[in-house]
C-alpha positions as a printed NumPy array, in Angstrom:
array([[-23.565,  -3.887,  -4.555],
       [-22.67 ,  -0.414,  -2.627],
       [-26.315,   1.211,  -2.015],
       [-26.678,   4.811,  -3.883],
       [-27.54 ,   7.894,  -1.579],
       [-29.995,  10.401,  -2.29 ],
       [-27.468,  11.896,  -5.239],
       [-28.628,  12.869,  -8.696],
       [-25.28 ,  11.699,  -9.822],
       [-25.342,   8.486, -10.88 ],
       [-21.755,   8.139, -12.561],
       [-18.507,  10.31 , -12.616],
       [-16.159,  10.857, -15.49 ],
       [-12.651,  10.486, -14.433],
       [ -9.925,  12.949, -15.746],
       [ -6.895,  10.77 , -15.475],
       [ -3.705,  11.579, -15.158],
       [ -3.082,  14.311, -17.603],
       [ -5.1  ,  15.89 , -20.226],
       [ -2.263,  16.681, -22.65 ],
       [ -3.302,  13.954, -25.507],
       [ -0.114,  13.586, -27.127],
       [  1.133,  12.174, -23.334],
       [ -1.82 ,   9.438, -23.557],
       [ -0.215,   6.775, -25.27 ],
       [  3.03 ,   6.867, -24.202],
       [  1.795,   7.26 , -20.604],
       [ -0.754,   4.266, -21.307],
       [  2.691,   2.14 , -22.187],
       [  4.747,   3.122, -19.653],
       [  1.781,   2.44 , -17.08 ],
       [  1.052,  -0.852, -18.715],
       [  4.207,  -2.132, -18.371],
       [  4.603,  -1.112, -15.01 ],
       [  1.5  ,  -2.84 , -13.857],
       [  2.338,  -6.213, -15.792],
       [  5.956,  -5.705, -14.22 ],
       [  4.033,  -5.36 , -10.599],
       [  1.87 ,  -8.513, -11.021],
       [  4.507, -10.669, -12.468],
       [  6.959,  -9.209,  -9.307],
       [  4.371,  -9.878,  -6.615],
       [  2.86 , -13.395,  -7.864],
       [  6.511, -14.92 ,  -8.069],
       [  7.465, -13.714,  -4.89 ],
       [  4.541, -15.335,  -3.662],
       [  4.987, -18.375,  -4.93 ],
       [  8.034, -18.519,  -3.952],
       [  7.934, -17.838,  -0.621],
       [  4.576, -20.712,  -0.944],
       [  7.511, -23.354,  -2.534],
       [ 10.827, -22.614,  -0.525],
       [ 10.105, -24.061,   3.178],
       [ 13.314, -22.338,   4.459],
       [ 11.126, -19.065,   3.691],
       [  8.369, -20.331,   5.717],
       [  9.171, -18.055,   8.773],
       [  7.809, -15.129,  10.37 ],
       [  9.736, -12.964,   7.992],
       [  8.867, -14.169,   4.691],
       [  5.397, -14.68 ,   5.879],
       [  4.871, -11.14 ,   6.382],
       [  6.482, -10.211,   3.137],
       [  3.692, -13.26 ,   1.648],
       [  1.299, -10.619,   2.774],
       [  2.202,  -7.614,   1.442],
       [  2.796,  -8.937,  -2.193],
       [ -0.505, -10.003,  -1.821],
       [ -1.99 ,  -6.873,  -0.652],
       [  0.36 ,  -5.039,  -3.35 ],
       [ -1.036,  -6.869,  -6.026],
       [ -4.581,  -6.426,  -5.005],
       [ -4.008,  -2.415,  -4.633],
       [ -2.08 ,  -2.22 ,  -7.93 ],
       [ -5.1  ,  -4.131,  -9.558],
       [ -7.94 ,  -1.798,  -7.979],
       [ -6.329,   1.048,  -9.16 ],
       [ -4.405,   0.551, -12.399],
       [ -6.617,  -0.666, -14.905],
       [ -9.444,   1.607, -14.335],
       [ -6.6  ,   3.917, -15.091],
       [ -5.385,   2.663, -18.092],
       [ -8.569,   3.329, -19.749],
       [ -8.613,   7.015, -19.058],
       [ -5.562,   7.336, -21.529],
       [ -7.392,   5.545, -24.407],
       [-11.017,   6.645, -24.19 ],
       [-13.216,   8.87 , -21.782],
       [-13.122,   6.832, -18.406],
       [-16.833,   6.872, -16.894],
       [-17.595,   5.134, -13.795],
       [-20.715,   4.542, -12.052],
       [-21.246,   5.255,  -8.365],
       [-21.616,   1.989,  -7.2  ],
       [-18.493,   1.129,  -8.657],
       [-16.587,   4.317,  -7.622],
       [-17.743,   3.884,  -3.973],
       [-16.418,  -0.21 ,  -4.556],
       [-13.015,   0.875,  -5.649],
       [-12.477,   3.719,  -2.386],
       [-13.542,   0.918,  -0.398],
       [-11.364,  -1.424,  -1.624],
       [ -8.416,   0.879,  -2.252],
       [ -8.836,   2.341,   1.825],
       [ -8.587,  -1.235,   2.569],
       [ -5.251,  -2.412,   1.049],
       [ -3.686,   0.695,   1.871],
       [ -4.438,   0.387,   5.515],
       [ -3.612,  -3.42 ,   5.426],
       [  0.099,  -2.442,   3.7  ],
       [  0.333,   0.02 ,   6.572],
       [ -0.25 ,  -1.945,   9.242],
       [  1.739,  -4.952,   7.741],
       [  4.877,  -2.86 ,   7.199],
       [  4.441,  -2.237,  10.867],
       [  4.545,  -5.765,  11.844],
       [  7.602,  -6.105,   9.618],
       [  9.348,  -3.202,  11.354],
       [  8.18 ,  -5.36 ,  14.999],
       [  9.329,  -8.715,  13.575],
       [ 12.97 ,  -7.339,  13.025],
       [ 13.087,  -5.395,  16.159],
       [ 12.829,  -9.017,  17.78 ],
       [ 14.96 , -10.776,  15.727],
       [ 17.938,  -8.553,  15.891],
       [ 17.28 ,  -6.788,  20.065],
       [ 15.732, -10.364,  21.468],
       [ 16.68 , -13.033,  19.33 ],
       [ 16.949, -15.541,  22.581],
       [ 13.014, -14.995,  22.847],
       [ 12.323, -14.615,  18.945],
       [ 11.016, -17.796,  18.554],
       [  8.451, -17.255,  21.575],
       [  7.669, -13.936,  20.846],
       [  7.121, -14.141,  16.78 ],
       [  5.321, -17.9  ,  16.915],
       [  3.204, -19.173,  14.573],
       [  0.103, -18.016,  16.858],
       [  1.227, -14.411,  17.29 ],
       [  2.099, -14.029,  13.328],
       [ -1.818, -15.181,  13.054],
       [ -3.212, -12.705,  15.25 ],
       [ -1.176,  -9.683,  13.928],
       [ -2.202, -10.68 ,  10.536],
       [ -5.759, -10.977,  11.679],
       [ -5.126,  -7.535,  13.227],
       [ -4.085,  -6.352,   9.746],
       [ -6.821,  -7.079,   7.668],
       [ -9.368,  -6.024,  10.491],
       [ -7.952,  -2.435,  10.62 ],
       [ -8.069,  -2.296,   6.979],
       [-12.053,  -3.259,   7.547],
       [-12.897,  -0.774,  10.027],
       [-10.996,   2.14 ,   8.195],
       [-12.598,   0.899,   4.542],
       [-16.249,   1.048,   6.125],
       [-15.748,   3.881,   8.04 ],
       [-14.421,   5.936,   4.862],
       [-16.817,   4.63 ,   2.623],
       [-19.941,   4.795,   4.804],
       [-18.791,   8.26 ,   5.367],
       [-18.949,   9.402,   1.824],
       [-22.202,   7.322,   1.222],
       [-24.039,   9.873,   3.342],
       [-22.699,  12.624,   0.891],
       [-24.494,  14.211,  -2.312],
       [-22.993,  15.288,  -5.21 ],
       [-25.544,  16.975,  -7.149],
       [-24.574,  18.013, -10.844],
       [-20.7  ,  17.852, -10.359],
       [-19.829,  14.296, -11.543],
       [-16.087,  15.034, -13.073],
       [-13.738,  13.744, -10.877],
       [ -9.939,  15.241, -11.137],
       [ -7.905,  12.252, -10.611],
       [ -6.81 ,   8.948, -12.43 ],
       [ -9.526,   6.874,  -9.013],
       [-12.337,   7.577,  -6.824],
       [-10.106,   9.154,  -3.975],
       [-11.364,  10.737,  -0.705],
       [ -9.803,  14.45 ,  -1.666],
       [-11.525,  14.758,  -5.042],
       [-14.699,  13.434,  -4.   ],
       [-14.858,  15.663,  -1.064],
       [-14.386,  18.477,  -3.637],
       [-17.446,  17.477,  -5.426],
       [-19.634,  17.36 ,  -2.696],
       [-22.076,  19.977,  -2.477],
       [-23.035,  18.556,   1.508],
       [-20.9  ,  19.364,   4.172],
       [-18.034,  17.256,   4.463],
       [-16.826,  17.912,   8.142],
       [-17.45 ,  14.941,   9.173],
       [-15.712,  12.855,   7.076],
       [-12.657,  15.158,   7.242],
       [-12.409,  14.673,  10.777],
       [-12.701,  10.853,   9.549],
       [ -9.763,  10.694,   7.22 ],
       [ -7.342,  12.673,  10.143],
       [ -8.62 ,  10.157,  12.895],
       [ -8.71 ,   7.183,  10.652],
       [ -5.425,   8.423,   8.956],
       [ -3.418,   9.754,  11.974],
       [ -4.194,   6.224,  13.597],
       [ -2.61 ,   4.043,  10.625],
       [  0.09 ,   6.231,  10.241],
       [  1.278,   8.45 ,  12.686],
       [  1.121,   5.341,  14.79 ],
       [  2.74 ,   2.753,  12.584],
       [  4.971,   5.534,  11.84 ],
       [  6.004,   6.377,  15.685],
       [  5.714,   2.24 ,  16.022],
       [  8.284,   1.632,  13.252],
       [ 10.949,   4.854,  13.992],
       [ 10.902,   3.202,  17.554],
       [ 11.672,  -0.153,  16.514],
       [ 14.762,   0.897,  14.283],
       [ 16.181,   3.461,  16.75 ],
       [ 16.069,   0.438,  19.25 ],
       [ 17.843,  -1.572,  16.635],
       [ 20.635,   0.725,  15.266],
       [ 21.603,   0.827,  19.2  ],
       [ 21.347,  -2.609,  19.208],
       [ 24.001,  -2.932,  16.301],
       [ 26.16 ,  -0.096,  17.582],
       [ 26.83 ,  -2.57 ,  20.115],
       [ 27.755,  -5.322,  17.676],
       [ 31.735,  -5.926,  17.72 ],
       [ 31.78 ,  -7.833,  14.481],
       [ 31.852,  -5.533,  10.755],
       [ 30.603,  -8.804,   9.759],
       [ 27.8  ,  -8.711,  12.315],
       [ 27.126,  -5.434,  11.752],
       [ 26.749,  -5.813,   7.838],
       [ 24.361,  -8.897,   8.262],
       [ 21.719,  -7.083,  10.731],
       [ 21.277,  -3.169,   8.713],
       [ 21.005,  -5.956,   5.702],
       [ 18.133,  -7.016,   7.124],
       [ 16.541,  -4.137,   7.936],
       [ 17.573,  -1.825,   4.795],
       [ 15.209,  -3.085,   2.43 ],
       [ 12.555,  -2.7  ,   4.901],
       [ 13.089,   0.784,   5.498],
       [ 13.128,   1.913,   2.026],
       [  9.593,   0.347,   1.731],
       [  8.382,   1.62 ,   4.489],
       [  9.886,   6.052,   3.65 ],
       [  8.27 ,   5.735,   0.334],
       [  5.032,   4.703,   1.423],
       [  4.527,   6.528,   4.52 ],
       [  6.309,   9.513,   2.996],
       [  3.635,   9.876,   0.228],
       [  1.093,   8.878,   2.107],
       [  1.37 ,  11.015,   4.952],
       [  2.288,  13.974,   2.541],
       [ -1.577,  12.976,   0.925],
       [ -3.311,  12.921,   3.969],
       [ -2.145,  14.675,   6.616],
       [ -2.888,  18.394,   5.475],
       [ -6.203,  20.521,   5.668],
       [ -8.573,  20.14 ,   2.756],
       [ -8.12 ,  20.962,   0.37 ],
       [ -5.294,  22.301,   0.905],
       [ -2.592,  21.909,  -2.5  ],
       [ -3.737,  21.297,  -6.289],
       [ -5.48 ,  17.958,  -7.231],
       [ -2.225,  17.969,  -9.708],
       [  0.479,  17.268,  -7.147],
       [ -2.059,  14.871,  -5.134],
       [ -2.2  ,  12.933,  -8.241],
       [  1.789,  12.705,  -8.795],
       [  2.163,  11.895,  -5.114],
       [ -0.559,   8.799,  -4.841],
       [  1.196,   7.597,  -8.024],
       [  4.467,   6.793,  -4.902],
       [  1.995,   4.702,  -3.119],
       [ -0.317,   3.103,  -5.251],
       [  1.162,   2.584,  -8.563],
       [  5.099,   3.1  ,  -7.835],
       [  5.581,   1.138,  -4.646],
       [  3.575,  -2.322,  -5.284],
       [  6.451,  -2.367,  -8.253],
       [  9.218,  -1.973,  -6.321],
       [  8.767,  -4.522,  -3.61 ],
       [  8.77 ,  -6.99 ,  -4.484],
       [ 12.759,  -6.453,  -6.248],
       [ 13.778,  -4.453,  -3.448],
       [ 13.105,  -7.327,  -1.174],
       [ 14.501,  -9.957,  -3.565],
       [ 17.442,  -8.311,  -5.056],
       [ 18.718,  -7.088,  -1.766],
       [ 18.06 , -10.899,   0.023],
       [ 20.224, -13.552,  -0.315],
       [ 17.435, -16.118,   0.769],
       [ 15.396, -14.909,  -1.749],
       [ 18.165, -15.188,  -4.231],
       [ 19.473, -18.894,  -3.089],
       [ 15.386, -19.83 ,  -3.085],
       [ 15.061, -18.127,  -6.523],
       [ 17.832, -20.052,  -8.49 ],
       [ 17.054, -23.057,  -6.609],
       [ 13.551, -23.091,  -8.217],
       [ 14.579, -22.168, -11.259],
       [ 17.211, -24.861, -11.767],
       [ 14.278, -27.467, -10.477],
       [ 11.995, -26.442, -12.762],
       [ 15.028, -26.343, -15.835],
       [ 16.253, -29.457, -14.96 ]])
């Protein structure tokens, strides 16, 4: 259980989404079925990637990871706000602080993964004599390890930050989750520190994956400039497309989020834009991955027959 600080608030009331109450149900469908459509998308692709063996390789064990961490974000986030468009969401503090925690986590694990995606390609397609070397079974361990470790120190660095806050009687939070922005807002401490937090915990996982990945794919469209073959060509930004659609909406709305003075914008628009990157992009994934891969395709109907017949 996350310890309370010397707050009189004990529990915040979160707004939601929108206020406007004929937009509750319909918005309490539509978000329904995007979350079921998100869990079903990111539990098939993981299993599989868990039941194909031709999947089992550095690739598709990096994609492995990110459904996972999709569908853990999606499900820290969505059903707490689901209830705000049926009934008067309240959460207590210990949970609130749980769910930033949690949420910093997965989002700094997705960044860092889609970074080792972006590194994994850049191998295959600029060094694929040393791919095998270079992307073993022992380095995809230790960058995954590396993953989940930055998402630790980032998810107790934000959260320990905001434990040493008070909010004395301002417990109505403006937002759909306990995010940093809001809660800063509510604060009636001084919150310099943890700004300067969020830019150096933020600017690390993604102006750095960000430089990281543009690198990588600059290095590889030279790489296929030089490719003779249309063919060749075709087969290598194939492989990379998917990947970089991923990776603009998540780093695009993140970075947007983050990356700006405080408060600087309405809570309004920094709802609609964490929508992108917490509700939005664990849904697409896991289609934009399979629809646009022909392994995942051949290892999809191949399942599906063996379980049919």
């Amino acid at each position: 259980m996350v310890p309370e600080n010397d707050s009189s608030v004990t529990e915040f009331i979160l707004l939601g989404l929108t206020q406007k109450p004929e937009l509750q149900l319909p918005l309490f469908f539509i978000f329904l079925a995007i979350y079921v459509v998100t869990v079903v998308g990111n539990i098939g692709l993981i299993i599989l990637i868990a039941l194909n063996p031709h999947l089992h390789t550095p690739m598709y064990y990096f994609l492995f990871n990110l459904s996972f961490i999709d569908l853990c974000h999606s499900s820290v986030i969505t059903p707490k706000m689901l209830m705000s468009f049926v009934s008067q969401n309240i959460i207590s503090y210990a949970e609130c602080m749980t769910q930033l925690c949690f949420f910093s986590f997965f989002v700094i694990d997705e960044c860092c993964v889609l970074t080792s995606m972006a590194y994994d390609r850049y191998v295959a397609i600029c060094k694929p004599l040393l791919y095998k070397v270079s992307m073993s079974h022992q380095v995809c361990l230790m960058l995954t390890v590396g993953v989940y470790a930055m998402g630790l120190v980032g998810a107790v660095a934000h959260t320990g930050c905001m434990l040493r806050l008070s909010f004395c009687d301002g417990n109505i939070i403006n937002h759909y989750m306990c995010d940093i922005p809001p809660l800063l807002q509510l604060s009636c401490t001084s919150t310099s520190i943890n700004e300067l937090v969020v830019f150096i915990v933020v600017g690390v996982n993604v102006i750095v994956p960000s430089v990281t990945i543009s690198v990588s794919y600059i290095l590889i469209l030279s790489n296929i400039l030089h490719i003779r073959s249309a063919e060749g060509r075709s087969k290598a930004f194939s492989t990379c497309s998917s990947h970089i659609i991923v990776v603009s909406i998540f780093f695009g709305s993140s970075a947007f989020m983050y990356l700006k003075p405080f408060p600087a914008g309405s809570l309004d628009e920094d709802k609609v834009c964490t929508i992108f990157y917490t509700i939005v992009g664990p849904m697409v994934n896991p289609f934009i991955y399979s629809l646009r891969n022909k392994d995942v395709q051949v290892a999809l109907s191949k399942t599906l027959r063996k379980r049919v017949f």
